[in-house]
GUBA-450476 format. One record per residue: residue in one letter; x, y, z of N, C-alpha, C in turn; residue number from 0. Coordinates in pm, 1 decimal. Layout:
<kolros>
A;X;Y;Z;X;Y;Z;X;Y;Z;NUM
...
</kolros>
This chain:
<kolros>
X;-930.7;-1061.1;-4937.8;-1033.4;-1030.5;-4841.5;-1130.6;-1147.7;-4831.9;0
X;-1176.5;-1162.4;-4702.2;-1246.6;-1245.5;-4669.8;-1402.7;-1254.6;-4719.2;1
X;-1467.7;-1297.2;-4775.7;-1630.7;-1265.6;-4812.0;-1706.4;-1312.2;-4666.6;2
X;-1807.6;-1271.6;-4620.1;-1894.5;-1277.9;-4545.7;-1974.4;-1396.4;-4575.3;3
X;-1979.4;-1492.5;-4476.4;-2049.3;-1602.4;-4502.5;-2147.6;-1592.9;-4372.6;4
X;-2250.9;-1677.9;-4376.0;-2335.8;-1655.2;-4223.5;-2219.0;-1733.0;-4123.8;5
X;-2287.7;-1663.0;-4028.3;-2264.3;-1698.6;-3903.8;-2369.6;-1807.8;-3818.0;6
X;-2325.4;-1952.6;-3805.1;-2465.7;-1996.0;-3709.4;-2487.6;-1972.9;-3608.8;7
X;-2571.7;-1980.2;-3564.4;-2610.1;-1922.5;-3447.4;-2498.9;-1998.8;-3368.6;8
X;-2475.6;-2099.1;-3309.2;-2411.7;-2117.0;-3206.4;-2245.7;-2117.5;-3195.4;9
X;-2214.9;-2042.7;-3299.2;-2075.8;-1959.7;-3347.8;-2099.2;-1865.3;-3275.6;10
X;-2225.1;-1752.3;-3314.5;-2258.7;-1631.0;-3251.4;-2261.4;-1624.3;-3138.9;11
X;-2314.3;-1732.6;-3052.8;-2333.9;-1744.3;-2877.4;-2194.8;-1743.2;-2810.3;12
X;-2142.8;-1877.9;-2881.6;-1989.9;-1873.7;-2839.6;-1881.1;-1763.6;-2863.9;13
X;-1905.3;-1709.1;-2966.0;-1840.2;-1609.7;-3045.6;-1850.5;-1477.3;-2934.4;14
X;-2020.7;-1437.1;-2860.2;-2050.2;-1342.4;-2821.9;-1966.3;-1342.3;-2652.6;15
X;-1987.2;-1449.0;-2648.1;-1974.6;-1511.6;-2516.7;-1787.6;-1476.2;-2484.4;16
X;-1706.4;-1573.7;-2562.1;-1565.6;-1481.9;-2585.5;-1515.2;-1338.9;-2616.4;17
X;-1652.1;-1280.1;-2677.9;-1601.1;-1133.5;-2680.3;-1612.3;-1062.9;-2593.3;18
X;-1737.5;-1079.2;-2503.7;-1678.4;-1011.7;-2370.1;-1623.0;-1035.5;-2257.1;19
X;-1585.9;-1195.4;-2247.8;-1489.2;-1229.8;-2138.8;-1370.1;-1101.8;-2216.9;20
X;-1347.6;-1122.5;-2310.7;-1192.2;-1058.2;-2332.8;-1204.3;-885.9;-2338.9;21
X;-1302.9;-835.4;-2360.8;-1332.4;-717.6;-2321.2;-1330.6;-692.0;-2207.7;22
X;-1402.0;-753.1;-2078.6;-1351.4;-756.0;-1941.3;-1244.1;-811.5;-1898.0;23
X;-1170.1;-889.7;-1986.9;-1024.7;-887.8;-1940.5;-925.9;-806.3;-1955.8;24
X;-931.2;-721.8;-2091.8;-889.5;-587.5;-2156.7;-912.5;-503.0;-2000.1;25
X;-1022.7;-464.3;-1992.3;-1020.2;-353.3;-1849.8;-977.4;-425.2;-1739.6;26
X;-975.1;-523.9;-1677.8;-947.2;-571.7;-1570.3;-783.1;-565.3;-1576.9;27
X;-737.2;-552.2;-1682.8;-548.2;-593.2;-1744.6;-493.2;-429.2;-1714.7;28
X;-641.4;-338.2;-1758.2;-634.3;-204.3;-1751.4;-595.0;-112.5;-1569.7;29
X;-677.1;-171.1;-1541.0;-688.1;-137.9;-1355.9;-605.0;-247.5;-1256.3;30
X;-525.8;-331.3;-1275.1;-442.6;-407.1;-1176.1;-332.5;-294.5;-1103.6;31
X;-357.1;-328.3;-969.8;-237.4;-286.3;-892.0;-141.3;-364.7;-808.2;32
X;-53.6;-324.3;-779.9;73.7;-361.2;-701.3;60.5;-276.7;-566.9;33
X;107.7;-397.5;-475.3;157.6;-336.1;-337.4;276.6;-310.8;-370.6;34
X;295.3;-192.0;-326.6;453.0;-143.4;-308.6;511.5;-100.1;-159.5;35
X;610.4;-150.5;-119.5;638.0;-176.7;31.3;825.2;-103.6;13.4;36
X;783.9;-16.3;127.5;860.8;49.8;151.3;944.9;68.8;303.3;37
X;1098.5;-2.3;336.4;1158.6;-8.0;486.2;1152.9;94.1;502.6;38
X;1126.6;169.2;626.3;1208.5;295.1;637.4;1323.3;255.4;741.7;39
X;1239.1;191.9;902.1;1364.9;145.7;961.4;1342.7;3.4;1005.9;40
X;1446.7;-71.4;1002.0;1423.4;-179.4;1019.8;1532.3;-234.0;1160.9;41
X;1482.2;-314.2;1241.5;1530.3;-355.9;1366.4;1571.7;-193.2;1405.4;42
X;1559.3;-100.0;1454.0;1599.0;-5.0;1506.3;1548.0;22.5;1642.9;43
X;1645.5;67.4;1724.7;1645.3;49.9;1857.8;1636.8;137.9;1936.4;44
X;1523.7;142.4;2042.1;1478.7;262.7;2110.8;1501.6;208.9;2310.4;45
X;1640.0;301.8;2353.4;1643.3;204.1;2460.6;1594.5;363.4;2559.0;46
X;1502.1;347.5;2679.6;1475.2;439.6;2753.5;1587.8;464.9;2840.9;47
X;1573.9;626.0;2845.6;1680.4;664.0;2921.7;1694.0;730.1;3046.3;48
X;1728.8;827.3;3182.9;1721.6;849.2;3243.7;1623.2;953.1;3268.9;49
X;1522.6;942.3;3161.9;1381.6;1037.5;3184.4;1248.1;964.8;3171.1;50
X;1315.3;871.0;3161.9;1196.6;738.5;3141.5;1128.2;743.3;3009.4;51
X;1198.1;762.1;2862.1;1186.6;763.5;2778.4;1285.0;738.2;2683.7;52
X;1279.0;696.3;2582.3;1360.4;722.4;2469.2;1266.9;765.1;2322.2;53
X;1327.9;778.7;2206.2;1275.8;802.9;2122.8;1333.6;738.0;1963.1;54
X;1313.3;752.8;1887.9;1349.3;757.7;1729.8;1312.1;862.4;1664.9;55
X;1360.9;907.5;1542.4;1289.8;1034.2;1439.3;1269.4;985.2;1294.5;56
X;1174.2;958.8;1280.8;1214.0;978.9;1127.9;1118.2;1002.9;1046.9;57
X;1159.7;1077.6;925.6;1060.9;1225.9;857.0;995.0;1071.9;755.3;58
X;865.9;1078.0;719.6;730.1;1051.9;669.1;745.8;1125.0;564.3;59
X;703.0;1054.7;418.0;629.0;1146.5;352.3;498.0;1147.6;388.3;60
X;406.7;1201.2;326.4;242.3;1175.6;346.3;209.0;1123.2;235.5;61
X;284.5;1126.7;105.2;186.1;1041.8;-6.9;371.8;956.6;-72.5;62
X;302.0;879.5;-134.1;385.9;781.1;-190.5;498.7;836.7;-320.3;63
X;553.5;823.9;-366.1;652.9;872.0;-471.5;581.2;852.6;-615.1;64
X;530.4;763.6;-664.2;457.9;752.7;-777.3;375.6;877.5;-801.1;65
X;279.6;877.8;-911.1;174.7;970.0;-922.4;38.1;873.5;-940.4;66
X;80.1;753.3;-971.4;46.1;650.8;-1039.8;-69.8;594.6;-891.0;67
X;-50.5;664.3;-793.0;-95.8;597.7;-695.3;-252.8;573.8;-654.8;68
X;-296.2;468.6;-660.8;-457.9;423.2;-616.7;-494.6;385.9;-457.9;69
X;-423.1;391.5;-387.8;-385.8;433.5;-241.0;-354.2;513.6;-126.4;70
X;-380.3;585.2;-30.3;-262.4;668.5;27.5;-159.6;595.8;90.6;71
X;-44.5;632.7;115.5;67.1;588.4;186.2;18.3;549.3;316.7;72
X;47.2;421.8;368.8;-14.3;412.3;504.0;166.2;311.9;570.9;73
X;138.8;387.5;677.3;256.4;344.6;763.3;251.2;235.2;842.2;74
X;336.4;73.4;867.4;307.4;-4.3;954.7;433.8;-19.9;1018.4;75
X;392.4;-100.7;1121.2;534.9;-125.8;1204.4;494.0;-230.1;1306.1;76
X;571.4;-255.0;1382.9;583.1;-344.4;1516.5;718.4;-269.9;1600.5;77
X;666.3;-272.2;1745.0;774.4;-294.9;1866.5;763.7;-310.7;1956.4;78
X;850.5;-379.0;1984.2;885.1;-513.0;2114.3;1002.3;-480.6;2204.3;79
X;996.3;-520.3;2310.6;1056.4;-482.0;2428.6;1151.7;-627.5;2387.3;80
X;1317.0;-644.2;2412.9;1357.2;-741.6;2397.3;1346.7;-825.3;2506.8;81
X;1308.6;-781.6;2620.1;1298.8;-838.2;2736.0;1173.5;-889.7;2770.1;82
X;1066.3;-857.8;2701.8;943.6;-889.3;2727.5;906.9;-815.7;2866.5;83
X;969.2;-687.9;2889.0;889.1;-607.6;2992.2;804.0;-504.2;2937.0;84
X;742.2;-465.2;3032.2;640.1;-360.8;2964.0;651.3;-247.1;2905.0;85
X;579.1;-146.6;2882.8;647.7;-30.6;2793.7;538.6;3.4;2701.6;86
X;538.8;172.2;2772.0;455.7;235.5;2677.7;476.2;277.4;2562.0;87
X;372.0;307.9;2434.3;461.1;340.5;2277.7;406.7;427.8;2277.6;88
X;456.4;550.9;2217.3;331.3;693.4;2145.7;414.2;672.5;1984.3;89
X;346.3;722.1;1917.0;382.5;835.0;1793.5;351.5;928.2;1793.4;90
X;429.4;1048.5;1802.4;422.2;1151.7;1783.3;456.8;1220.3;1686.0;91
X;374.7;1364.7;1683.2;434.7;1466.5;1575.8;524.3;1572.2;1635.8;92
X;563.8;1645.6;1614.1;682.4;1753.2;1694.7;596.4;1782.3;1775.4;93
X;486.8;1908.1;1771.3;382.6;1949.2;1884.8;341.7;1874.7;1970.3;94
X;340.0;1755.0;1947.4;269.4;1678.0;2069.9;387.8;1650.3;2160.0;95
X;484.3;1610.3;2100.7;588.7;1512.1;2150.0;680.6;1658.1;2237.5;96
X;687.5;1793.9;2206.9;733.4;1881.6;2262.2;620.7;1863.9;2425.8;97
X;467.7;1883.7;2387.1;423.5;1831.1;2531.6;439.3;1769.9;2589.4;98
X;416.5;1628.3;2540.4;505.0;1496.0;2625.7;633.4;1499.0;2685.6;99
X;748.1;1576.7;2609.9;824.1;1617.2;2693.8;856.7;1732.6;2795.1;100
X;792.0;1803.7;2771.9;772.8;1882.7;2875.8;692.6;1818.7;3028.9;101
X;634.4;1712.4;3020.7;602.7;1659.1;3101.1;431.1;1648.0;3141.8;102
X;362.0;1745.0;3062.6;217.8;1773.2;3025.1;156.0;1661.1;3005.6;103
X;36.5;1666.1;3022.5;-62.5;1546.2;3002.1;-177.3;1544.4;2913.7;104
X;-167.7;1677.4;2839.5;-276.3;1688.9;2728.6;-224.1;1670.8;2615.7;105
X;-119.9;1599.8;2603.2;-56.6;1531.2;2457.6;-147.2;1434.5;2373.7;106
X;-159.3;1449.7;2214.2;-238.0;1362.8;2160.1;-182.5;1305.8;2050.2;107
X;-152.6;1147.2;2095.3;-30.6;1090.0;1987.4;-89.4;1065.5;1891.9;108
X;-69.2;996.1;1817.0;-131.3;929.1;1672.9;-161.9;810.4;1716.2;109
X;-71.8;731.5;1769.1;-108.5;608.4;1796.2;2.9;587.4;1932.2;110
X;-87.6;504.8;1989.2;-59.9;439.7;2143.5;-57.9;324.8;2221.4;111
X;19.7;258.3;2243.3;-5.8;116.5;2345.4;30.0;163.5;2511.6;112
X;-31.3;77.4;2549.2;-16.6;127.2;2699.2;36.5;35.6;2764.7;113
X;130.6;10.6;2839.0;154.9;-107.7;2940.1;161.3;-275.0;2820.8;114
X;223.2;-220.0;2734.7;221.2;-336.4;2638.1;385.3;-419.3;2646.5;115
X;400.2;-543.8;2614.7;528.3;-569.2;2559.6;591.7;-559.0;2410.9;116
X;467.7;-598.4;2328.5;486.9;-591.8;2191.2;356.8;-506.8;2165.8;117
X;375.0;-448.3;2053.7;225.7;-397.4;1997.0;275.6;-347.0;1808.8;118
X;143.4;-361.7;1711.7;166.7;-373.0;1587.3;105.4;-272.4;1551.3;119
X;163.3;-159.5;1514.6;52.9;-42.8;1452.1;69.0;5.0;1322.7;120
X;-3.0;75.2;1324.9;-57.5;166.6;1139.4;-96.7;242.2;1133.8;121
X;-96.1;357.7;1070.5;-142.7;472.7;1032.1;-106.1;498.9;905.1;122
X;-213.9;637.2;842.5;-174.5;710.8;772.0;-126.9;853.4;766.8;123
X;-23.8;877.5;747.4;53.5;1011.5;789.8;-57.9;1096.1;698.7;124
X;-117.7;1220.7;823.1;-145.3;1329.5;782.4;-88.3;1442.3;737.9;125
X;56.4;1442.3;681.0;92.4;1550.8;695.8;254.6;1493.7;691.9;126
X;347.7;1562.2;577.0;497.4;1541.1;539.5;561.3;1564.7;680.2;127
X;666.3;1517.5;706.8;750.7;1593.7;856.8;814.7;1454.1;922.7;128
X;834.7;1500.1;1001.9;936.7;1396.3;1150.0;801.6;1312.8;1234.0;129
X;831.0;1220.7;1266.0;733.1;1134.8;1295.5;791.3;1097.6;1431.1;130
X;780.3;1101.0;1545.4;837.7;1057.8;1661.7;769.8;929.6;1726.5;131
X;843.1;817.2;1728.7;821.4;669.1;1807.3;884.3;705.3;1934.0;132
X;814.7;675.9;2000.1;932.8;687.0;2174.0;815.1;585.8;2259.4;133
X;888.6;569.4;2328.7;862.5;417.6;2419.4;951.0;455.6;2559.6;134
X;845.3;438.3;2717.8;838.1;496.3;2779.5;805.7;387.0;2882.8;135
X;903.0;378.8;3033.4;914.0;262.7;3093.4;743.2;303.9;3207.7;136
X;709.1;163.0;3230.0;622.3;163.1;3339.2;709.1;57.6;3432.8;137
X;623.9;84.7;3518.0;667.6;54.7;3679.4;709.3;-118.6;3651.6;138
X;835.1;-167.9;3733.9;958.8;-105.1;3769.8;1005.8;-54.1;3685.6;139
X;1041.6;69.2;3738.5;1124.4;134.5;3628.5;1244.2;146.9;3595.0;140
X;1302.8;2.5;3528.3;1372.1;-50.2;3452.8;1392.9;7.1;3387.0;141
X;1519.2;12.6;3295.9;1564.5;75.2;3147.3;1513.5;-27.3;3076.4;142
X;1411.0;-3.2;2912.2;1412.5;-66.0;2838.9;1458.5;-53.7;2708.6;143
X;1452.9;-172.9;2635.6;1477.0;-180.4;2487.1;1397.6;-205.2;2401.9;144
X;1349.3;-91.5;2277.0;1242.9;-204.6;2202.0;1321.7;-175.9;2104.0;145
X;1273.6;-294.9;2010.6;1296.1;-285.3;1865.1;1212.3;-256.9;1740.0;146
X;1199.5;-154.9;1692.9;1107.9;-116.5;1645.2;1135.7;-137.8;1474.2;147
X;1057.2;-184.7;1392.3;1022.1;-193.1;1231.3;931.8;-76.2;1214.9;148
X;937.4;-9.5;1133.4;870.3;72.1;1073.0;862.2;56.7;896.3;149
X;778.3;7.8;801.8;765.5;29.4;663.5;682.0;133.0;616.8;150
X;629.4;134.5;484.5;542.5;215.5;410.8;477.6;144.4;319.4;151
X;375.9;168.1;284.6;360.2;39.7;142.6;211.1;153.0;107.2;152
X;222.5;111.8;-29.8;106.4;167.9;-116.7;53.5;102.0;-213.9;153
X;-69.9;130.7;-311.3;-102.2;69.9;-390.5;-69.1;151.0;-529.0;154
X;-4.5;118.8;-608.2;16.8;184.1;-747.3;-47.0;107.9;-867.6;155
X;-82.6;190.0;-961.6;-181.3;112.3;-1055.9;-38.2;53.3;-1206.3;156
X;-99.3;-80.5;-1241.0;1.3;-132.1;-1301.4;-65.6;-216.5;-1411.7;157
X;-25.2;-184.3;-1544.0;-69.4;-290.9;-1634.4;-53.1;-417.0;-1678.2;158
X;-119.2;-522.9;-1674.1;-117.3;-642.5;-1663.2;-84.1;-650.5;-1858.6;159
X;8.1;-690.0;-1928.1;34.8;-649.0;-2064.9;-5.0;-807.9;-2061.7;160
X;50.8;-883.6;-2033.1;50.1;-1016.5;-2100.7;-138.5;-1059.7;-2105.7;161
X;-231.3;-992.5;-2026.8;-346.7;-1048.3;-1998.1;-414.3;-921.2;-2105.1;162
X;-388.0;-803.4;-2155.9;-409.5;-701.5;-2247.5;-361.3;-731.1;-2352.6;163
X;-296.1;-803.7;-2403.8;-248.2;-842.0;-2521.9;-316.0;-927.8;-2556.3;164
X;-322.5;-1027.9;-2463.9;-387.8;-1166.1;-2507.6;-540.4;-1145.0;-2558.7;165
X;-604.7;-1055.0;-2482.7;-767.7;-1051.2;-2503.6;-768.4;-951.2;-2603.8;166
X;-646.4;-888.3;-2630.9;-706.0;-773.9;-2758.7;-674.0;-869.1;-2911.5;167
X;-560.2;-958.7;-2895.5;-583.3;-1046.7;-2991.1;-683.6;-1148.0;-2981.3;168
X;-776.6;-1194.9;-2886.5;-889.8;-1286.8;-2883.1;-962.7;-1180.7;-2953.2;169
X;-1029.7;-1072.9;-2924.9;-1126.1;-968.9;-2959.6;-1088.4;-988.6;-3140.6;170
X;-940.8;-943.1;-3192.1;-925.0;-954.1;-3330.9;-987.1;-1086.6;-3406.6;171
X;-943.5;-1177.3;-3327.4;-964.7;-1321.7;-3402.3;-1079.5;-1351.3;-3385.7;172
X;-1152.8;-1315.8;-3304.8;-1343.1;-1335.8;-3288.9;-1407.5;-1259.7;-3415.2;173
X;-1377.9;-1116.6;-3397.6;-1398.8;-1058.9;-3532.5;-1359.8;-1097.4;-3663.2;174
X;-1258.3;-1172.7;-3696.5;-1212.6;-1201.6;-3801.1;-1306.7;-1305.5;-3848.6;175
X;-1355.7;-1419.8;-3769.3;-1454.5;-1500.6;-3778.8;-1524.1;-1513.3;-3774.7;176
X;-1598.3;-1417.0;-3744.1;-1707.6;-1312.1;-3772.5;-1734.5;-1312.6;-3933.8;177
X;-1603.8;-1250.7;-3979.1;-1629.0;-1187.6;-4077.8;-1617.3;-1030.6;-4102.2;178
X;-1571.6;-974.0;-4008.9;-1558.8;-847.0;-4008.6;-1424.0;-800.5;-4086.2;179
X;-1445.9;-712.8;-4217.0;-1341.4;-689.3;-4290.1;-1280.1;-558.1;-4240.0;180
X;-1170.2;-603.4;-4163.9;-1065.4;-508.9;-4137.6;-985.1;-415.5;-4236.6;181
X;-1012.5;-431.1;-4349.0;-982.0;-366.8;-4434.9;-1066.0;-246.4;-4463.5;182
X;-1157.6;-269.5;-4448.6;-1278.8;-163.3;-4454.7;-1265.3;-47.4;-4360.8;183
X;-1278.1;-109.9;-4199.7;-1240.0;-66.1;-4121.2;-1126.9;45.8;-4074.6;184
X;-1006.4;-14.7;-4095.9;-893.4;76.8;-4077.9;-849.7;77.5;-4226.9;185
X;-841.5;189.2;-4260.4;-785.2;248.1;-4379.8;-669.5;346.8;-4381.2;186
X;-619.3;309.4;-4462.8;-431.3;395.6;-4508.7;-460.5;525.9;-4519.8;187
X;-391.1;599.1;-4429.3;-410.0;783.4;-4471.5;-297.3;804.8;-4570.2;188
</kolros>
């Protein structure tokens, strides 16, 4: 065992000074997250059809697969007309998209471009289910094509080990030079 000798002061400053960088590196090693990115469809193709629409389906979760998660699931995408003609986008949920097709005008999408060629959107799904993209010709009314991306991505919480290791052995070896008898400390049951 080590005997306790003083400490000079400017051991102590430096000494103090390293112990809590590595204590705030300990928690900072503690709380790191990861983007996690999720395809659902990728290049998938929505060509309008003789109702002046087409569509895609595809079911959403509303939260991410982890439990681990420090995020909600938020949905992005892009789509583009390959032609660079115009073309309206909705997302829909079943209820709305049953109005829209019925031909009604009090439909309320999630998200919308109007008279666009390309447009980049995002949301966060309220709610597990079928998610409807459909893209809808404006004047001339041309048949179109878009190509639509759709991902998912979240934030999940993840431990940084190599940056938690490192500062919990700085923390030991500060103490040790210290003088702090670990023996004292942790004792054999």
């Amino acid at each position: 065992m080590r005997e306790h000798e003083g400490i000079s002061k400017p051991s102590a400053i430096i000494g103090s000074i390293l112990l809590v960088l590595a204590l705030i590196g300990v928690i900072y090693a503690l709380k790191t997250t990861k983007t996690v990115k999720n395809k659902v469809v990728e290049n998938g193709s929505i060509t309008t059809e003789d109702k002046g629409y087409g569509k895609l389906i595809e079911n959403i979760p509303p939260t991410a697969p982890s439990s681990e998660n420090v995020s909600p699931l938020v949905v992005k995408g892009t789509a583009t007309e390959i032609l660079g003609r115009r073309f309206n986008f909705y997302i829909f949920n079943k209820v709305n998209f049953d109005i829209f097709q019925a031909g009604e005008n009090f439909f309320v999408p999630i998200k919308t471009g109007i008279n666009v060629t390309s447009l980049n959107f995002e949301f966060t799904p309220p709610y597990q289910g079928n998610y409807y993209f459909v893209a809808s010709t404006v004047e001339p009314p041309l048949p179109r094509t878009v190509i639509l991306t759709v991902s998912t991505e979240w934030q999940t919480r993840e431990i940084n080990w190599t940056l938690f290791v490192g500062c919990t052995i700085l923390i030991v070896i500060i103490l040790w030079i210290w003088g702090i008898p670990f023996e004292k400390i942790i004792k054999p049951r």
